[in-house]
mmCIF file of the N, C-alpha and C atoms, coordinates in Angstrom:
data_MODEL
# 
_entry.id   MODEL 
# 
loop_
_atom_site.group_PDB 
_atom_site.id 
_atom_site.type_symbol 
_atom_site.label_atom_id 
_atom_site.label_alt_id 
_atom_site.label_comp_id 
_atom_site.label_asym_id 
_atom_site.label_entity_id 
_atom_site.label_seq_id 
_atom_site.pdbx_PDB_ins_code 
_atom_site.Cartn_x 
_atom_site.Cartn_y 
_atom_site.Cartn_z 
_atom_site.occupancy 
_atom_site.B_iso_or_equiv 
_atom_site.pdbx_formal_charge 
_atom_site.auth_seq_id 
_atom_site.auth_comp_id 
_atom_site.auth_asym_id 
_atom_site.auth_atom_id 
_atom_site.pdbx_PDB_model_num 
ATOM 1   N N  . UNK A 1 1  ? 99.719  88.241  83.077  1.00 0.00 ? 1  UNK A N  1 
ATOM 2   C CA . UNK A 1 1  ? 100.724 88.831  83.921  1.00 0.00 ? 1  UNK A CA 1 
ATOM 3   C C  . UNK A 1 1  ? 100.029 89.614  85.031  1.00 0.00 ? 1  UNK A C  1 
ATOM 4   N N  . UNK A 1 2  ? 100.487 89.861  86.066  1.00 0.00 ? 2  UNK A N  1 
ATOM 5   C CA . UNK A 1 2  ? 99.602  90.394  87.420  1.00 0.00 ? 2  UNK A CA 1 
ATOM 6   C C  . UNK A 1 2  ? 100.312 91.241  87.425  1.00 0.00 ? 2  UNK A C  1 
ATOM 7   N N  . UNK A 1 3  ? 99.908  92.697  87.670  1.00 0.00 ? 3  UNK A N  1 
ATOM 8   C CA . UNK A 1 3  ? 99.454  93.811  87.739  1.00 0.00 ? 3  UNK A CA 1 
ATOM 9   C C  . UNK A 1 3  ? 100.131 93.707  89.086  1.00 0.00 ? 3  UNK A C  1 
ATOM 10  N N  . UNK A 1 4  ? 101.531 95.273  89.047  1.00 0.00 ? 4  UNK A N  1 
ATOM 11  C CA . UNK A 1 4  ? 102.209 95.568  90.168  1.00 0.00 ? 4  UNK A CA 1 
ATOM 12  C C  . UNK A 1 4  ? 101.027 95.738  91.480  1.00 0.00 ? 4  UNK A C  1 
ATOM 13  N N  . UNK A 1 5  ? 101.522 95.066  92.174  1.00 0.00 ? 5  UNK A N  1 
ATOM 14  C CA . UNK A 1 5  ? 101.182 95.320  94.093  1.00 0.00 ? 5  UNK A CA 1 
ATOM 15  C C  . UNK A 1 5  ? 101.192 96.369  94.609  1.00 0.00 ? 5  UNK A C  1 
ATOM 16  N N  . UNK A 1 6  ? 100.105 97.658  94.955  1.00 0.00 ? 6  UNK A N  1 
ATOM 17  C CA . UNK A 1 6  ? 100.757 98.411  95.830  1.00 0.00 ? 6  UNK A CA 1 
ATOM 18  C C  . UNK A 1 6  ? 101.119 98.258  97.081  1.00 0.00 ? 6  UNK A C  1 
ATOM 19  N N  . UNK A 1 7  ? 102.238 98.796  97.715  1.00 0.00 ? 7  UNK A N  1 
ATOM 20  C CA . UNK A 1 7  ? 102.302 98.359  99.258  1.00 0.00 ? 7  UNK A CA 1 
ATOM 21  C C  . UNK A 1 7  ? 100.967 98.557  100.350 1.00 0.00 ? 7  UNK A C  1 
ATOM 22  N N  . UNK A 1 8  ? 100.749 97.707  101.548 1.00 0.00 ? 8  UNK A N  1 
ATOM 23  C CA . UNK A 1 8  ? 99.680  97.747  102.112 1.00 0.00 ? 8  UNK A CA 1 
ATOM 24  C C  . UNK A 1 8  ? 99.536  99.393  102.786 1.00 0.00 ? 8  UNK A C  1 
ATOM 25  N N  . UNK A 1 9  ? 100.890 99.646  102.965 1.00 0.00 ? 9  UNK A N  1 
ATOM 26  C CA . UNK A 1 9  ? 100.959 101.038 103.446 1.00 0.00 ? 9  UNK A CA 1 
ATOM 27  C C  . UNK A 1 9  ? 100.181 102.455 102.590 1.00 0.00 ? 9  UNK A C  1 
ATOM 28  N N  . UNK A 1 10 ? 100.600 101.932 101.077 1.00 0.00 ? 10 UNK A N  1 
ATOM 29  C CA . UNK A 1 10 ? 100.489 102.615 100.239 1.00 0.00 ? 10 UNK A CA 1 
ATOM 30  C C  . UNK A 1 10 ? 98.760  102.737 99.870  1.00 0.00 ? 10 UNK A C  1 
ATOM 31  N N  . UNK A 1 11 ? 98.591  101.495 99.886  1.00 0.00 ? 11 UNK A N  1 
ATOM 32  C CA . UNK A 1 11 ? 97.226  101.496 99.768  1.00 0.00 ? 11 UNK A CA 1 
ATOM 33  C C  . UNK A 1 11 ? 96.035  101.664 100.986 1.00 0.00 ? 11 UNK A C  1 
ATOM 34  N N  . UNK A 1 12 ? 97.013  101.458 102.233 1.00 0.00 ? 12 UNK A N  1 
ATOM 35  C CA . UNK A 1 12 ? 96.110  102.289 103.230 1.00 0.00 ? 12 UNK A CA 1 
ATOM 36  C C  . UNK A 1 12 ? 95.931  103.882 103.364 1.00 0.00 ? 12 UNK A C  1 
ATOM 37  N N  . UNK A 1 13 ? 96.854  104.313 102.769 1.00 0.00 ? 13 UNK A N  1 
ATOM 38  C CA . UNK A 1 13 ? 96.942  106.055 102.557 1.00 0.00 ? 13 UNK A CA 1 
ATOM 39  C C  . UNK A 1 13 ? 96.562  106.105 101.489 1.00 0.00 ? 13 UNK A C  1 
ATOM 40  N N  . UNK A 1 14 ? 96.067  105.669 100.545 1.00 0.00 ? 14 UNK A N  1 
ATOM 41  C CA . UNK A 1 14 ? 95.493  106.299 99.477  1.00 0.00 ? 14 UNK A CA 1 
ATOM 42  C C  . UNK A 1 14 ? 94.046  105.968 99.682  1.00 0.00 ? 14 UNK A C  1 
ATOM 43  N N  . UNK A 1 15 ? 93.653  104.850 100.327 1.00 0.00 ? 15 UNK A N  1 
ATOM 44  C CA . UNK A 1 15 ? 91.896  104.887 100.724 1.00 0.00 ? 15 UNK A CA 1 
ATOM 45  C C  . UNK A 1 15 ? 91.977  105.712 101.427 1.00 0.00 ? 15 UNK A C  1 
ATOM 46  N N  . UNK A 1 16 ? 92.942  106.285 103.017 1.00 0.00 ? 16 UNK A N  1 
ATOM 47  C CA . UNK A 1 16 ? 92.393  107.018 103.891 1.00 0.00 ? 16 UNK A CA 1 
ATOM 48  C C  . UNK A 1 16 ? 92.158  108.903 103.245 1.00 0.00 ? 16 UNK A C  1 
ATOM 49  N N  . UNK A 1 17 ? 93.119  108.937 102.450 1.00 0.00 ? 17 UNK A N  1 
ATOM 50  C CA . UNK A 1 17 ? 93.141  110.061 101.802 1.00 0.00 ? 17 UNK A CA 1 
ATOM 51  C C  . UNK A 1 17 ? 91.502  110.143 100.800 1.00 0.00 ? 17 UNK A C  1 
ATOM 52  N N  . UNK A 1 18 ? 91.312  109.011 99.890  1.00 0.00 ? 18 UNK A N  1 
ATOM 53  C CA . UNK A 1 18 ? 89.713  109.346 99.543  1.00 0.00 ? 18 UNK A CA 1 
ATOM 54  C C  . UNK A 1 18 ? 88.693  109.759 100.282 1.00 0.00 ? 18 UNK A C  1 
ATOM 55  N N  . UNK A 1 19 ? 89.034  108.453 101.523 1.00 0.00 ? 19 UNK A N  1 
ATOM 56  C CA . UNK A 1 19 ? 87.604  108.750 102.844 1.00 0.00 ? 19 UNK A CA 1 
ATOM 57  C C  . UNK A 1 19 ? 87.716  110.348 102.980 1.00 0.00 ? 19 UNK A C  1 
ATOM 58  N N  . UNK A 1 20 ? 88.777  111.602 103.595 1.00 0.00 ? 20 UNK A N  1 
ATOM 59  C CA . UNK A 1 20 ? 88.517  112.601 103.506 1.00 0.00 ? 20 UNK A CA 1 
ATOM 60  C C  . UNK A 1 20 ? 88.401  113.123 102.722 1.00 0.00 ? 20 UNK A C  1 
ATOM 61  N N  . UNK A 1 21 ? 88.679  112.932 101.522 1.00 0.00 ? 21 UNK A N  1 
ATOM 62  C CA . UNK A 1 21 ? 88.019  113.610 100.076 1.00 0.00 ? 21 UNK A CA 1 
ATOM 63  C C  . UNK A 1 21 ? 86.813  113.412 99.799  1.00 0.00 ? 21 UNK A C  1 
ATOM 64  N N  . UNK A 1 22 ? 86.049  112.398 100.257 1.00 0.00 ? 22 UNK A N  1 
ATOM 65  C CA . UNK A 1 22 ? 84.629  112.080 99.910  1.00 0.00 ? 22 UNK A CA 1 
ATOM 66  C C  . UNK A 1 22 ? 83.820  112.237 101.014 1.00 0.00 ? 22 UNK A C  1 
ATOM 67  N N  . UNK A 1 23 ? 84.691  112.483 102.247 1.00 0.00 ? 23 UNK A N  1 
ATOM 68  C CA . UNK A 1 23 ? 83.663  113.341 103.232 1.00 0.00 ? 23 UNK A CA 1 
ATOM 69  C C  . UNK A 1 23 ? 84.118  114.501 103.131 1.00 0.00 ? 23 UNK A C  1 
ATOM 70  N N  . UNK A 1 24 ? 84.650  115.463 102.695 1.00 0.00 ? 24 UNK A N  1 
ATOM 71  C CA . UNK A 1 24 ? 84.804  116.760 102.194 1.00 0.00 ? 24 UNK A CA 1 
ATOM 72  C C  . UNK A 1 24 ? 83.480  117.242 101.206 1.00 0.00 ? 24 UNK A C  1 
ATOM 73  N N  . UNK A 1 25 ? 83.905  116.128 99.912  1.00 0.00 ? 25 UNK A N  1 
ATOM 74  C CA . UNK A 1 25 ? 82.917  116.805 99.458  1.00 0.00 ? 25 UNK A CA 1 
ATOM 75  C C  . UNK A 1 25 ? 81.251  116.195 99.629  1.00 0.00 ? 25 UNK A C  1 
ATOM 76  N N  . UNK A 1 26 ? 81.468  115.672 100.868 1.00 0.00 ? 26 UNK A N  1 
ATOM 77  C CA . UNK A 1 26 ? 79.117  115.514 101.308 1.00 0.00 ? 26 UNK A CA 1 
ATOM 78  C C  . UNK A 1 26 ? 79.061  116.363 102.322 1.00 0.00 ? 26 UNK A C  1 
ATOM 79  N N  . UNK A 1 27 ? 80.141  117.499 102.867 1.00 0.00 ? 27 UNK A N  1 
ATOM 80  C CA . UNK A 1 27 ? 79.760  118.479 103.352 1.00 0.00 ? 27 UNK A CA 1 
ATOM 81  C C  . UNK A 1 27 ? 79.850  120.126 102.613 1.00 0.00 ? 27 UNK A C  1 
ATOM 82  N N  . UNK A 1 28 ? 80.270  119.973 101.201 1.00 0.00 ? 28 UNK A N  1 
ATOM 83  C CA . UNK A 1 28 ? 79.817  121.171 100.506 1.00 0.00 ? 28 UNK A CA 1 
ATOM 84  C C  . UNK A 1 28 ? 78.777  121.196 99.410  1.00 0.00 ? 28 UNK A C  1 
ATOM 85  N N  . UNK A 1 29 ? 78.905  122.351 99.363  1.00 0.00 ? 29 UNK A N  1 
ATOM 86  C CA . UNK A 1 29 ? 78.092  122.740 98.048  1.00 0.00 ? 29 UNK A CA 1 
ATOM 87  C C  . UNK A 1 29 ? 79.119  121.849 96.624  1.00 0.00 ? 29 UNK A C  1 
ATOM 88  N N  . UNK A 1 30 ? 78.243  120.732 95.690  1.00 0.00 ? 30 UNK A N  1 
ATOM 89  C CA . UNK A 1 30 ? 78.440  120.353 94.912  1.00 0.00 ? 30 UNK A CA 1 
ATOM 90  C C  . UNK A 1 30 ? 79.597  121.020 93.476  1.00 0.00 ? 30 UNK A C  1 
ATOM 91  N N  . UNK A 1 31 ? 78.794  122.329 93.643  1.00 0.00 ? 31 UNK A N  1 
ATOM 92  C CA . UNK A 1 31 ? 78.879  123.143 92.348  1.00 0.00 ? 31 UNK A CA 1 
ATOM 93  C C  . UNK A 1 31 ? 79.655  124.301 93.019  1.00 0.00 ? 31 UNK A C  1 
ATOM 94  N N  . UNK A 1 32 ? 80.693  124.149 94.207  1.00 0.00 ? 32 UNK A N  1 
ATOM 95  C CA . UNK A 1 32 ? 81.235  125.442 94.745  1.00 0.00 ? 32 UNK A CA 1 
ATOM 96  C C  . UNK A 1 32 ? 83.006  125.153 94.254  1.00 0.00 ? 32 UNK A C  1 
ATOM 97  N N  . UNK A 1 33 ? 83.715  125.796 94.168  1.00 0.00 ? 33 UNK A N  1 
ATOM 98  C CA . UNK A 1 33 ? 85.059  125.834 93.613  1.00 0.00 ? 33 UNK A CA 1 
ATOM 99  C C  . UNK A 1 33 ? 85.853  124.883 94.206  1.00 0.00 ? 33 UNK A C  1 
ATOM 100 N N  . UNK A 1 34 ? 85.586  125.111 95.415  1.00 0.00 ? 34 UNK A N  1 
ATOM 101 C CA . UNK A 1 34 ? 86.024  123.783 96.644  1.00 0.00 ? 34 UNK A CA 1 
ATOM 102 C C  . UNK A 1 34 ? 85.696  122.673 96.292  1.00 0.00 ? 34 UNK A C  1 
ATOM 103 N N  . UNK A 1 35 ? 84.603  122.270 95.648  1.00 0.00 ? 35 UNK A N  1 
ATOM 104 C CA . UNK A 1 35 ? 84.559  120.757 95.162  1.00 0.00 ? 35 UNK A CA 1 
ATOM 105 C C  . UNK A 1 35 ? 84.603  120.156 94.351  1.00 0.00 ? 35 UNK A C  1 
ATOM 106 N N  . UNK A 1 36 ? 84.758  121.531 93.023  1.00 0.00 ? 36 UNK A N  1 
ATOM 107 C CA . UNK A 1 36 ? 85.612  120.933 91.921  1.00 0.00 ? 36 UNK A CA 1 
ATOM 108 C C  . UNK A 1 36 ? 86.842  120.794 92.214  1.00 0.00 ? 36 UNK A C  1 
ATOM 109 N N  . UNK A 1 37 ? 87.710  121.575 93.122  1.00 0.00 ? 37 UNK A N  1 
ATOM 110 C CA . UNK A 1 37 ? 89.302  121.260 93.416  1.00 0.00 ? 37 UNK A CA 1 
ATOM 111 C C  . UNK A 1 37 ? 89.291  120.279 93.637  1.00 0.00 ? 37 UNK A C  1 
ATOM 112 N N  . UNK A 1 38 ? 88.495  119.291 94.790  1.00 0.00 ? 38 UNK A N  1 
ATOM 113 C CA . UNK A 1 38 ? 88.450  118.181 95.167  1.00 0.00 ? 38 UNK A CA 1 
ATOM 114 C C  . UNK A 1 38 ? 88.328  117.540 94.311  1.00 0.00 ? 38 UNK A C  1 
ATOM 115 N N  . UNK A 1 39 ? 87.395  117.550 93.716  1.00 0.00 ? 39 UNK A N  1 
ATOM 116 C CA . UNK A 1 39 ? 87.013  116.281 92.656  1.00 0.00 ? 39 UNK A CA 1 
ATOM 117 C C  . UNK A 1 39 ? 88.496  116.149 91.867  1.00 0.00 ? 39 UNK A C  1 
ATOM 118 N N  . UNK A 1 40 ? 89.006  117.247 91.556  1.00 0.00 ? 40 UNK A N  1 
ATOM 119 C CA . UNK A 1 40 ? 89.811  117.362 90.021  1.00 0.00 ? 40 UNK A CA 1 
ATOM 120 C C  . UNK A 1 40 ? 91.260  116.568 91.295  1.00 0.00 ? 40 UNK A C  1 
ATOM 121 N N  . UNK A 1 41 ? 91.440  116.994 92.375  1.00 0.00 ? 41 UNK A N  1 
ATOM 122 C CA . UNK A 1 41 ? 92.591  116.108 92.895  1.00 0.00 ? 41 UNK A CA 1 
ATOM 123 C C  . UNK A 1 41 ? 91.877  115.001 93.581  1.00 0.00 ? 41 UNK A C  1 
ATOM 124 N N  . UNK A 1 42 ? 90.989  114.259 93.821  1.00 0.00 ? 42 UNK A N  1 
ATOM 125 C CA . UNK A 1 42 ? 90.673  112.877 93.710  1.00 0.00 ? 42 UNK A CA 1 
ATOM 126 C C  . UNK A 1 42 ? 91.060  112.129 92.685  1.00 0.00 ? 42 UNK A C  1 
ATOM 127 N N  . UNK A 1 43 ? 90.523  112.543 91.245  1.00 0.00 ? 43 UNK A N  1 
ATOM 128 C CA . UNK A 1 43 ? 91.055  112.358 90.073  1.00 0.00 ? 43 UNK A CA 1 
ATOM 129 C C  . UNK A 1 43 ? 92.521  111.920 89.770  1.00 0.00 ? 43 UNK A C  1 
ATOM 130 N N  . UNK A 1 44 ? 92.829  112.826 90.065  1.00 0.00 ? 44 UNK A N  1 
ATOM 131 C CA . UNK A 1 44 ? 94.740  113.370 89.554  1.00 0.00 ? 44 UNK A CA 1 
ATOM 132 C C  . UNK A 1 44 ? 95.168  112.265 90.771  1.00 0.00 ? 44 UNK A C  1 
ATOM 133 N N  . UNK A 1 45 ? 94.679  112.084 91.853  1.00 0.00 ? 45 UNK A N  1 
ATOM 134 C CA . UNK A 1 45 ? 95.655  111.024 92.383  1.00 0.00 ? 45 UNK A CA 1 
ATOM 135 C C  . UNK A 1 45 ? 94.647  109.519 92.353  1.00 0.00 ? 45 UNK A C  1 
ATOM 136 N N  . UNK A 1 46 ? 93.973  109.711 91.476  1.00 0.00 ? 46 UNK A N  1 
ATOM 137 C CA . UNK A 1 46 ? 94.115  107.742 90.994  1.00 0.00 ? 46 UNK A CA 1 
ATOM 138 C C  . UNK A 1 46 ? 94.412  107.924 89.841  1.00 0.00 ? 46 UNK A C  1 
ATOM 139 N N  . UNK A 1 47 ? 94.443  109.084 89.193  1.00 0.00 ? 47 UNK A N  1 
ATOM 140 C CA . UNK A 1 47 ? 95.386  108.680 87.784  1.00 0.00 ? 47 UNK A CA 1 
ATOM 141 C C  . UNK A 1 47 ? 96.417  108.627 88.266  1.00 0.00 ? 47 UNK A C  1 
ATOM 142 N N  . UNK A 1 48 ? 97.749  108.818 89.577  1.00 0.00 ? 48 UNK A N  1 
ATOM 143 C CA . UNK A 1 48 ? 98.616  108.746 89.312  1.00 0.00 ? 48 UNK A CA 1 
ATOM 144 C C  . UNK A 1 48 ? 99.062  107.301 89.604  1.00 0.00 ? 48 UNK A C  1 
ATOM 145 N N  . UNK A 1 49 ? 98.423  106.862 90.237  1.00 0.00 ? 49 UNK A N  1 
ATOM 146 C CA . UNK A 1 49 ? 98.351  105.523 91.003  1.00 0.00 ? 49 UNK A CA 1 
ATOM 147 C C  . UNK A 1 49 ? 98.115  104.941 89.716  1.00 0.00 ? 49 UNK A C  1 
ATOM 148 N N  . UNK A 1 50 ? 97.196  104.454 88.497  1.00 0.00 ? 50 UNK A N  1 
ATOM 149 C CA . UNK A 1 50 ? 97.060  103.906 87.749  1.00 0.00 ? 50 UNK A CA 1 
ATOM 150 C C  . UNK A 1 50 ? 98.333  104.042 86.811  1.00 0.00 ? 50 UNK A C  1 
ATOM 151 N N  . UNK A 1 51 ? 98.659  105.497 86.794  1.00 0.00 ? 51 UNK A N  1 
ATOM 152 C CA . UNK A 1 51 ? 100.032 105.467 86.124  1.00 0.00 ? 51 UNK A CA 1 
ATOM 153 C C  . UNK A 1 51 ? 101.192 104.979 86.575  1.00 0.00 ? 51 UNK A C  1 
ATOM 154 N N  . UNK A 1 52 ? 101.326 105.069 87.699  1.00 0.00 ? 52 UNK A N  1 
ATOM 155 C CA . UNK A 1 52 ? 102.280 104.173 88.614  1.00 0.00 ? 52 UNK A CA 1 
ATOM 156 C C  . UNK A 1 52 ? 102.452 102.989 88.518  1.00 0.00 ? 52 UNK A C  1 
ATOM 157 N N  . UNK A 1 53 ? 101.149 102.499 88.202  1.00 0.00 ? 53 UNK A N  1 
ATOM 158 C CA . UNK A 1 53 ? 101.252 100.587 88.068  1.00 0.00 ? 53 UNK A CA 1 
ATOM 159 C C  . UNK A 1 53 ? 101.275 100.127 86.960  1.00 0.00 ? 53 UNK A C  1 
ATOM 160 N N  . UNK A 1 54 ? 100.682 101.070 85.806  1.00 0.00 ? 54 UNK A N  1 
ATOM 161 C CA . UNK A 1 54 ? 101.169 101.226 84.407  1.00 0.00 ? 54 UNK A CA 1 
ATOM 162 C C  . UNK A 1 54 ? 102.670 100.825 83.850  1.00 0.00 ? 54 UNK A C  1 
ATOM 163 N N  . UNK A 1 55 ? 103.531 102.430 84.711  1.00 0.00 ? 55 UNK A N  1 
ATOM 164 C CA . UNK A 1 55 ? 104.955 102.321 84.600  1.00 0.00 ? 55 UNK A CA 1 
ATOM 165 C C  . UNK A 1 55 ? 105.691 101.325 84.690  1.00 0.00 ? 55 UNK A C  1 
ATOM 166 N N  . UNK A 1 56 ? 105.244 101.209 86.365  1.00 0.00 ? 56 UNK A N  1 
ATOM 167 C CA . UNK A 1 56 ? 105.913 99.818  86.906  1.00 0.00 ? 56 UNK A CA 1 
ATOM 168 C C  . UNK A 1 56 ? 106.318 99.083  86.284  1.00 0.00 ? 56 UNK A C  1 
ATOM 169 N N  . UNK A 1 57 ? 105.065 98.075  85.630  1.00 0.00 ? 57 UNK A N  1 
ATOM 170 C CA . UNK A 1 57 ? 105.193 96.927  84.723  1.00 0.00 ? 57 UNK A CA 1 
ATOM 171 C C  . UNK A 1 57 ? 105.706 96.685  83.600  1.00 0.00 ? 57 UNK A C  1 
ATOM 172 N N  . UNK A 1 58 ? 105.871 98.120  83.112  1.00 0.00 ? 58 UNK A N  1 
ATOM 173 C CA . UNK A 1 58 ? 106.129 98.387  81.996  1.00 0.00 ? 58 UNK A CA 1 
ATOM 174 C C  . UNK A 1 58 ? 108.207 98.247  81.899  1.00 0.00 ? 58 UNK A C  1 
ATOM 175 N N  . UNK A 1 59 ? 108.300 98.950  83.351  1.00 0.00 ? 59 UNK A N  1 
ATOM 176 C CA . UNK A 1 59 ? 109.798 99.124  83.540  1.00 0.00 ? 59 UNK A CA 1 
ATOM 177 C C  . UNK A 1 59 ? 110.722 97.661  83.825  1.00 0.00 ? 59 UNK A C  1 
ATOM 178 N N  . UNK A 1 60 ? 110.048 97.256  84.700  1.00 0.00 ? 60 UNK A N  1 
ATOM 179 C CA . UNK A 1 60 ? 110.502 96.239  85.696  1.00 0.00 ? 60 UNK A CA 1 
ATOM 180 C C  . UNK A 1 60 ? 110.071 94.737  84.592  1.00 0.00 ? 60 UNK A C  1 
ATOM 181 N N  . UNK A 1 61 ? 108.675 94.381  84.057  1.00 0.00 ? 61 UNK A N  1 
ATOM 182 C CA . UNK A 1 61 ? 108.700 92.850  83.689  1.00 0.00 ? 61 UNK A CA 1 
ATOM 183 C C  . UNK A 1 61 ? 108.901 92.875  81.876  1.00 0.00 ? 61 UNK A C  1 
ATOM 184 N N  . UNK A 1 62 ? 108.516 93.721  81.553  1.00 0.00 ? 62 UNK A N  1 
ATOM 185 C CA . UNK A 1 62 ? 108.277 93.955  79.836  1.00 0.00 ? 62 UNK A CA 1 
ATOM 186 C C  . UNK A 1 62 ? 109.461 94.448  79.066  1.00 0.00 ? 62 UNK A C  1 
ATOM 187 N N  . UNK A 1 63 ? 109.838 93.963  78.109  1.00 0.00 ? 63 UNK A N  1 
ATOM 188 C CA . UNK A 1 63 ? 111.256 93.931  77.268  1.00 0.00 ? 63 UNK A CA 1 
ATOM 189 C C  . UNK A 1 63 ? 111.093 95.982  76.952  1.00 0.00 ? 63 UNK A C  1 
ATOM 190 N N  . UNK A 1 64 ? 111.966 96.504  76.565  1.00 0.00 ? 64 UNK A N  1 
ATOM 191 C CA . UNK A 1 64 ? 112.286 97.634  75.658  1.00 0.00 ? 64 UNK A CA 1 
ATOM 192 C C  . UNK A 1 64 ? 111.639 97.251  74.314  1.00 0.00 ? 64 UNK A C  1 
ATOM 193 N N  . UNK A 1 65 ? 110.891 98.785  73.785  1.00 0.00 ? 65 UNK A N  1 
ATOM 194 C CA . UNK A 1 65 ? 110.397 98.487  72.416  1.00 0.00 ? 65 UNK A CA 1 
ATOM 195 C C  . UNK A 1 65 ? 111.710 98.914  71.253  1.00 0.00 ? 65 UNK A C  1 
ATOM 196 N N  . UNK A 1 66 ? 112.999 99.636  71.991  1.00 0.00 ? 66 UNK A N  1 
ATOM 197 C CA . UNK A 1 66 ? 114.139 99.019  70.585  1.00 0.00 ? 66 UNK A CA 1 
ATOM 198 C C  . UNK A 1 66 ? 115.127 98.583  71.195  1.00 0.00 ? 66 UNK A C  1 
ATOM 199 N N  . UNK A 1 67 ? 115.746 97.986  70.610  1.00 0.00 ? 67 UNK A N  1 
ATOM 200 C CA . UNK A 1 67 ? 117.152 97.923  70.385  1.00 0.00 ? 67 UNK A CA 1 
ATOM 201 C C  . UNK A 1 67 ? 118.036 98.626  71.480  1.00 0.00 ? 67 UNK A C  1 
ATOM 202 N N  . UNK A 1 68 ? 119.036 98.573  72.512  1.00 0.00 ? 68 UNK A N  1 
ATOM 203 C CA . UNK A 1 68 ? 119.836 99.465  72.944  1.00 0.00 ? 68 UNK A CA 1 
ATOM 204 C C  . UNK A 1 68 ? 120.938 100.118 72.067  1.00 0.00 ? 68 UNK A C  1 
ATOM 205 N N  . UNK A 1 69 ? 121.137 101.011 71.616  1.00 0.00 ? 69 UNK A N  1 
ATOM 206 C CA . UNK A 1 69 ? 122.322 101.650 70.933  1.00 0.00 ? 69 UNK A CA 1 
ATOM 207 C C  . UNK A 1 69 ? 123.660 100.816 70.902  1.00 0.00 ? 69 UNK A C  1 
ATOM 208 N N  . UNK A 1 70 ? 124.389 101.147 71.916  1.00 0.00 ? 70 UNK A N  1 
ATOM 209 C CA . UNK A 1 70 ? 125.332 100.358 72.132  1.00 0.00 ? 70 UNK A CA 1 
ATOM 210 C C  . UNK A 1 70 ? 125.179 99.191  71.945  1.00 0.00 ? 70 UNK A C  1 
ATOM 211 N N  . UNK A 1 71 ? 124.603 98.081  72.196  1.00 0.00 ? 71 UNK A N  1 
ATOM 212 C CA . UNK A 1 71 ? 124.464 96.852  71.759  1.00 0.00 ? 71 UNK A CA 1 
ATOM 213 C C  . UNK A 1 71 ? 124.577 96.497  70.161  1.00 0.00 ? 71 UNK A C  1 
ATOM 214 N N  . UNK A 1 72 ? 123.821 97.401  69.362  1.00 0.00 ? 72 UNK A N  1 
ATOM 215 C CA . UNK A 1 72 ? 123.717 97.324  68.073  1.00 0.00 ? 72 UNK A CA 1 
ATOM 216 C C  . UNK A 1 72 ? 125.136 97.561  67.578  1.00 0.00 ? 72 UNK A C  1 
ATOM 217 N N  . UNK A 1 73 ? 125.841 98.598  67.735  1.00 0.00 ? 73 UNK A N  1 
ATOM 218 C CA . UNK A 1 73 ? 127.005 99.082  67.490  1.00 0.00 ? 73 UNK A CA 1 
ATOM 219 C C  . UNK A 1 73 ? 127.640 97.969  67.805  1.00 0.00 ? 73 UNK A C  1 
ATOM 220 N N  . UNK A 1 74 ? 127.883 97.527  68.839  1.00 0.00 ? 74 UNK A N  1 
ATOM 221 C CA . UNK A 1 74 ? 129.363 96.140  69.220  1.00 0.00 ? 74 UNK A CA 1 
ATOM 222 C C  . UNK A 1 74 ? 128.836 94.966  68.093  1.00 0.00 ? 74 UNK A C  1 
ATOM 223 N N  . UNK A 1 75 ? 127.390 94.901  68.116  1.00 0.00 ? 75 UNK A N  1 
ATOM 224 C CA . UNK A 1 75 ? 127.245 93.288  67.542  1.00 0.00 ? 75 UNK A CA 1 
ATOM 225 C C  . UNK A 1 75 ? 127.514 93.710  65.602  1.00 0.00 ? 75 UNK A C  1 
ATOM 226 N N  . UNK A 1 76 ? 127.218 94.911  65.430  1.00 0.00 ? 76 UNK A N  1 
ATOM 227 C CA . UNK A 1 76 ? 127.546 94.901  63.884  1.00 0.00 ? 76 UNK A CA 1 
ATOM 228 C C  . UNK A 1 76 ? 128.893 95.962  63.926  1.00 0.00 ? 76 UNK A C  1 
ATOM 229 N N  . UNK A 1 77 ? 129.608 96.094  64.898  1.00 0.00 ? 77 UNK A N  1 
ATOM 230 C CA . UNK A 1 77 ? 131.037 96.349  64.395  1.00 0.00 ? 77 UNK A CA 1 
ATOM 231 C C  . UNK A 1 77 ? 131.300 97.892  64.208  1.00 0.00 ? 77 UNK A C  1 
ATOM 232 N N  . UNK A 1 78 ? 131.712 98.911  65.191  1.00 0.00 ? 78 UNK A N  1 
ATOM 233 C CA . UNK A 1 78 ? 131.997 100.158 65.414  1.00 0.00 ? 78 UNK A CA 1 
ATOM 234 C C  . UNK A 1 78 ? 132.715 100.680 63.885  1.00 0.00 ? 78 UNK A C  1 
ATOM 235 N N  . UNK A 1 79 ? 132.777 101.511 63.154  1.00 0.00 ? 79 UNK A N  1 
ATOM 236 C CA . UNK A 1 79 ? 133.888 101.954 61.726  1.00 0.00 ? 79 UNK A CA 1 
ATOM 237 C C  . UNK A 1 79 ? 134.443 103.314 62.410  1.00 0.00 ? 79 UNK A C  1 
# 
């Protein structure tokens, strides 16, 4: 199964957003507070992106892991 598409838009703003995150941090100090923030939101936004395409697929092509409620109820008969 292939793995949701991000839009070209989407994926041009999320490289252009790294490029200044990764020239941010080759102009500081490694070990200064500023570039752990960076690092830790470089991070946090390709995990969200990975979670995003995670979801996606999960929502949109892949069955439910139960049963819907209501469904169960009509097919074996409301008391």
């Amino acid at each position: 199964m292939e793995p949701f598409q991000h839009s070209s838009s989407e994926i041009r703003l999320s490289r252009h957003r790294r490029e200044i995150i990764d020239q941010h941090l080759a102009e500081i100090d490694p070990n200064s507070a500023s570039a752990k923030r960076l690092q830790r939101e470089r991070d946090e936004m390709d995990k969200y992106l990975k979670d995003r395409q995670q979801h996606w697929r999960d929502m949109h092509l892949l069955p439910g892991e139960s049963p819907i409620t209501r469904l169960v109820l009509v097919i074996e008969g409301v008391k």
